[in-house]
C-alpha positions as CSV (number, residue, x, y, z in Angstrom):
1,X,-188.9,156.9,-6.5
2,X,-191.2,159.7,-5.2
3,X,-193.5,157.1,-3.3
4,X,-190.3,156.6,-1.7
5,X,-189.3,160.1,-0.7
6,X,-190.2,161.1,3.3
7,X,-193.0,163.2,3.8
8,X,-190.7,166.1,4.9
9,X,-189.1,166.0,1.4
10,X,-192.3,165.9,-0.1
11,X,-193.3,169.3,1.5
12,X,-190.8,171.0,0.9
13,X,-190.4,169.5,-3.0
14,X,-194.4,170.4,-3.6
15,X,-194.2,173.6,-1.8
16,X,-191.3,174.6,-4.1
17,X,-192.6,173.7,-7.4
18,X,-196.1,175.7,-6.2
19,X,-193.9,178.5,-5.4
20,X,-192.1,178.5,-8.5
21,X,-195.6,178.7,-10.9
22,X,-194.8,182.8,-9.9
23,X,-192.0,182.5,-11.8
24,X,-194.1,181.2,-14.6
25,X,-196.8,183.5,-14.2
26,X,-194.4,186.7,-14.4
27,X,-192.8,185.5,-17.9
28,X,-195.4,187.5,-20.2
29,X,-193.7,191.2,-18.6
30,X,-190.2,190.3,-20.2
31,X,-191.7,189.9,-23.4
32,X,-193.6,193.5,-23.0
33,X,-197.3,192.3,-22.6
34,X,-198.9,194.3,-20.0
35,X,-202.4,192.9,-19.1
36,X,-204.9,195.5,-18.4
37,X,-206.4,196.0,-15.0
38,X,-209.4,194.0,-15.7
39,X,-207.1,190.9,-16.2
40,X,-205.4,191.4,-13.3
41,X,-208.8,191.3,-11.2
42,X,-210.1,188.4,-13.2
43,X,-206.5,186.3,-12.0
44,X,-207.0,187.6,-8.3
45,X,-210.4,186.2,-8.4
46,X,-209.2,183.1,-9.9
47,X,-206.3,182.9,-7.2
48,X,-209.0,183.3,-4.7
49,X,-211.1,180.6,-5.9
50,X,-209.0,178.2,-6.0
51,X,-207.8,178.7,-2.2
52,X,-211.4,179.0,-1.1
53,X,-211.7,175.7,-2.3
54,X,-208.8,173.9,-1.0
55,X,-209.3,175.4,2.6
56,X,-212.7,173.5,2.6
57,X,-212.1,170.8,0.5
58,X,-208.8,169.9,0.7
59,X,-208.1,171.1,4.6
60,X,-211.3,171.9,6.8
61,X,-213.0,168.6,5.7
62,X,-209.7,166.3,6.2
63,X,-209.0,168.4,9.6
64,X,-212.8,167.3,10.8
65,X,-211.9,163.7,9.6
66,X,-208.8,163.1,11.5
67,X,-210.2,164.8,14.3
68,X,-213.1,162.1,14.0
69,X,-210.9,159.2,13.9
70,X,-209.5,160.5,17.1
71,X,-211.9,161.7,19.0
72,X,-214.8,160.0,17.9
73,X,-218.3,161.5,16.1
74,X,-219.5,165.1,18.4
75,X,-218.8,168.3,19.1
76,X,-215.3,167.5,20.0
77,X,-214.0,167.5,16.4
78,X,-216.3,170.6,15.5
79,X,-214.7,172.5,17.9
80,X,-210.9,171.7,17.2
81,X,-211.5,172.9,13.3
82,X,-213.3,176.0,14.5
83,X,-210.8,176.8,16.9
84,X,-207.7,176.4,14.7
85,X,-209.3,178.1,12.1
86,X,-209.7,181.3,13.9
87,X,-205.7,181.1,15.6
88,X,-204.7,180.5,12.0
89,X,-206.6,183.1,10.9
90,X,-206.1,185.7,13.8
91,X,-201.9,184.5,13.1
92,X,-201.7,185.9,10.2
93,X,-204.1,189.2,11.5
94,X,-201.2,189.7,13.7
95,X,-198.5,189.4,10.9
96,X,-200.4,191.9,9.3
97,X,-200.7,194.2,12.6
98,X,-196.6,194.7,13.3
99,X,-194.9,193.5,10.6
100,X,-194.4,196.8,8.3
101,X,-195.5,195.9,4.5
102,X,-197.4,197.8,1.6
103,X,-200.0,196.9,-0.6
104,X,-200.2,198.0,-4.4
105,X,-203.3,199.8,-4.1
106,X,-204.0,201.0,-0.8
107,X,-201.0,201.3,0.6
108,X,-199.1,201.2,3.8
109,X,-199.7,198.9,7.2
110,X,-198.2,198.0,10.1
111,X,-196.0,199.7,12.2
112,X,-194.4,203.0,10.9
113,X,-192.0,201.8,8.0
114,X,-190.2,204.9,6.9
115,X,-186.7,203.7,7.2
116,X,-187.3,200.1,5.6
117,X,-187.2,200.6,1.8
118,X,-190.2,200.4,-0.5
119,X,-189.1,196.8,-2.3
120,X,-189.0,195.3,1.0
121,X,-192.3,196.2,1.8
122,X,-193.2,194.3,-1.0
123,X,-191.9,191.6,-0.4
124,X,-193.0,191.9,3.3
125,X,-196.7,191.8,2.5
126,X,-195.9,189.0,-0.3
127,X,-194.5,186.9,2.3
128,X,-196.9,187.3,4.7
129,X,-199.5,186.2,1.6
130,X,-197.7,183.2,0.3
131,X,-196.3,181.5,3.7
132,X,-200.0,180.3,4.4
133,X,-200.0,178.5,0.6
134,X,-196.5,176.5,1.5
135,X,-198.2,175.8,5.0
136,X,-201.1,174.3,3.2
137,X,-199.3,172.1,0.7
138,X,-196.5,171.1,3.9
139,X,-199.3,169.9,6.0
140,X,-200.9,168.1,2.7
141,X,-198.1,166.0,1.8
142,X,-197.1,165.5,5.9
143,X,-200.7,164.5,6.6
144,X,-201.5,161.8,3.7
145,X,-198.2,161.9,1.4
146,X,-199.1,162.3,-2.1
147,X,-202.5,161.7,-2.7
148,X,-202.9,164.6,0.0
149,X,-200.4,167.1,-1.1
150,X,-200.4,167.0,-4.9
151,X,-204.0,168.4,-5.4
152,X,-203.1,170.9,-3.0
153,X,-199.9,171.6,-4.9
154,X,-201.4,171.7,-8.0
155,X,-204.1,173.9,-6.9
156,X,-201.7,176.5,-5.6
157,X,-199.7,176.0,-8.2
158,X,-202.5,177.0,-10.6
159,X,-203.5,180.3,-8.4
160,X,-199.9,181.1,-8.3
161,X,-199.2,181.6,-11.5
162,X,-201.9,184.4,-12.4
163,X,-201.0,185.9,-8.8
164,X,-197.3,185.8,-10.0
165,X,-198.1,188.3,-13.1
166,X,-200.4,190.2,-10.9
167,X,-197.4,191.1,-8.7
168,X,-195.7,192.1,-11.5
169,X,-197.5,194.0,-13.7
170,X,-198.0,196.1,-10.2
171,X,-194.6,196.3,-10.2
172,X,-193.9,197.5,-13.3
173,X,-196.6,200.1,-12.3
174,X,-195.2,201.4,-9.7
175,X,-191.8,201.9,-11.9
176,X,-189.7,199.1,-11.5
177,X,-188.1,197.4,-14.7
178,X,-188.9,194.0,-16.3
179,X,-186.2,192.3,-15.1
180,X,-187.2,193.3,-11.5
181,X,-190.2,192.9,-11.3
182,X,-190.0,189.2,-12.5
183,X,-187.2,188.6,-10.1
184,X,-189.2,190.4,-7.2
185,X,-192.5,188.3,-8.3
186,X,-190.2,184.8,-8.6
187,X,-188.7,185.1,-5.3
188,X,-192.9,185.8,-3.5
189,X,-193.0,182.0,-4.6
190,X,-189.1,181.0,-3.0
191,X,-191.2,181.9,0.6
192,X,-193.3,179.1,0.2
193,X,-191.3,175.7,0.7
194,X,-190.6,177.8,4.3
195,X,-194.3,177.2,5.1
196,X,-194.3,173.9,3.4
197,X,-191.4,172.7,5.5
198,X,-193.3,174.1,8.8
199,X,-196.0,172.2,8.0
200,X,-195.0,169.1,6.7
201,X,-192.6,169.1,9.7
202,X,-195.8,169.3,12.0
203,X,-197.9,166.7,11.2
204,X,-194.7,164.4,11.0
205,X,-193.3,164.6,14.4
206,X,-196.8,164.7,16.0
207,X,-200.3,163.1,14.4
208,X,-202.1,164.4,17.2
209,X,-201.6,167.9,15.3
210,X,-203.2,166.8,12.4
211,X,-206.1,167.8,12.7
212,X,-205.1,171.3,14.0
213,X,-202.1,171.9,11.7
214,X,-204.7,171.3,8.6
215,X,-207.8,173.8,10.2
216,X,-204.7,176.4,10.9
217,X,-203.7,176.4,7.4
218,X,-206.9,176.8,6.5
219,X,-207.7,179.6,8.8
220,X,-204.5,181.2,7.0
221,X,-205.5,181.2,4.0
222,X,-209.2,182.4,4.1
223,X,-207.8,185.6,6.7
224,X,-205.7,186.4,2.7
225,X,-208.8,185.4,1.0
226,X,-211.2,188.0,2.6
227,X,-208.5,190.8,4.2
228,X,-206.0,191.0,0.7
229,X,-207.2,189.3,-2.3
230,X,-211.2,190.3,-2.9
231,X,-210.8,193.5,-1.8
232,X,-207.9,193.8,-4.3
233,X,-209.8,192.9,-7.3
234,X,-213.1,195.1,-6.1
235,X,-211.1,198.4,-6.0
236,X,-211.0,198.9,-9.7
237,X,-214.6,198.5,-10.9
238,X,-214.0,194.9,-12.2
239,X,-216.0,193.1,-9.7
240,X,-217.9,191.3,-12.4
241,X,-214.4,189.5,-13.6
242,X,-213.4,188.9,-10.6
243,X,-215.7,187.2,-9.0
244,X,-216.0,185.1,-12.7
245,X,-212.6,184.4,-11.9
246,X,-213.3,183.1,-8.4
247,X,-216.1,180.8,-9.7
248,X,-213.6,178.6,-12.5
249,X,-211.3,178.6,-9.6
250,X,-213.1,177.2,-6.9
251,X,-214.7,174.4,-9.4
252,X,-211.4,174.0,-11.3
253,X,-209.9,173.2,-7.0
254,X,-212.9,171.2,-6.4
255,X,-212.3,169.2,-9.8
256,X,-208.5,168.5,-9.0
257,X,-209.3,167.5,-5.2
258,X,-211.4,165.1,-5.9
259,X,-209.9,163.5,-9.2
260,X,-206.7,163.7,-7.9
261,X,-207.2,163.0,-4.2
């Protein structure tokens, strides 16, 4: 039955059940656990690792592919991955530029955001982190069905979850109740079947943006890679777990790509 489902579905299906590992990764703050910060950092890092690893694995190297089988072996290719790695990446720099959002520990961007209220611009900034995820798992399934999308939505999955508690516990640090910061932390991963259906919708209408929709996505995610999440977990003194984190991630990515794929 799911060999049967359309690509499009597919997107949007993978990208939800990605999305929804928030959910799962927010369930320990109803029961009153609170991880410590060092936790936290170690998570990040893991959430980092694991999208390191499927921009190159799972997106830059099929973008260069499909480009290949296009345009032949050269520069050509080369240049169409570097190119829509930087607009995906300089994208989501301009998301970042005028859309008004905070960050948990350093605070206010954007434009001047005094009459949008503090939750929103939470959930601003969590948007503008998680679209790129459902982008990359859209274009996965649009590009090569399953055997493209599910490591990619199993990988985001994964680096969702630990992301989801991390948005939570800051939450609840910043003096919101369980219940809300679950439902605020559940609802960053209800953004991402948006980018999943984008992407998915892409590569279906037109193959020729293959190779461009896959090097964007990438480009998305490694702008949230280097601007948000590493200098989130280096803030606090727990580099050392962090960047431990980052390491099983990135293998545990590279693993799933390649059994799975």
């Amino acid at each position: 039955m799911i060999e049967e489902m359309s690509p499009l579905l597919l997107g949007v299906l993978g990208s939800l059940l990605a999305g929804l590992c928030t959910a799962v990764g927010a369930l320990p703050v109803l029961f009153g656990r609170r991880p410590g910060g060092a936790f936290r950092d170690l998570s990040l890092g893991f959430a980092a690792g694991v999208m390191l690893s499927a921009s190159f694995f799972s997106l830059i190297i099929p973008a260069l592919d499909a480009a290949e089988q296009r345009f032949g072996e050269g520069a050509i290719p080369a240049a169409i991955a570097c190119i829509a790695i930087l607009v995906g990446m300089g994208t989501v720099s301009l998301m970042n530029e005028f859309l008004p959002h905070e960050h948990f520990d350093s605070g206010r961007e954007g434009p001047s955001s005094a009459s949008v209220r503090r939750i929103w611009l939470f959930v601003i900034a969590i948007t503008i982190h998680n679209v790129p995820e459902g982008l990359a798992v859209g274009v996965g399934f649009g590009a090569n069905g399953i055997e493209g999308g599910l490591p990619l939505a199993v990988g985001i999955g994964l680096q969702n979850a630990p992301e989801g508690l991390a948005v939570a516990v800051s939450l609840l640090a910043q003096g919101y109740s369980k219940w809300r910061s679950f439902v605020i932390a559940t609802l960053t991963g209800l953004v991402e079947p948006l980018g999943g259906l984008i992407g998915a919708a892409l590569v279906t209408v037109s193959q020729p943006l293959l190779p461009w929709a896959l090097a964007f996505a990438a480009g998305a995610m490694l702008y949230v890679i280097s601007h948000e999440i590493i200098p989130e977990t280096h803030r606090s003194g727990h580099q050392k777990q962090a960047t431990f984190g980052l390491a099983v991630g990135l293998v545990l990515m590279l693993f799933l790509d390649v059994w799975l794929g």
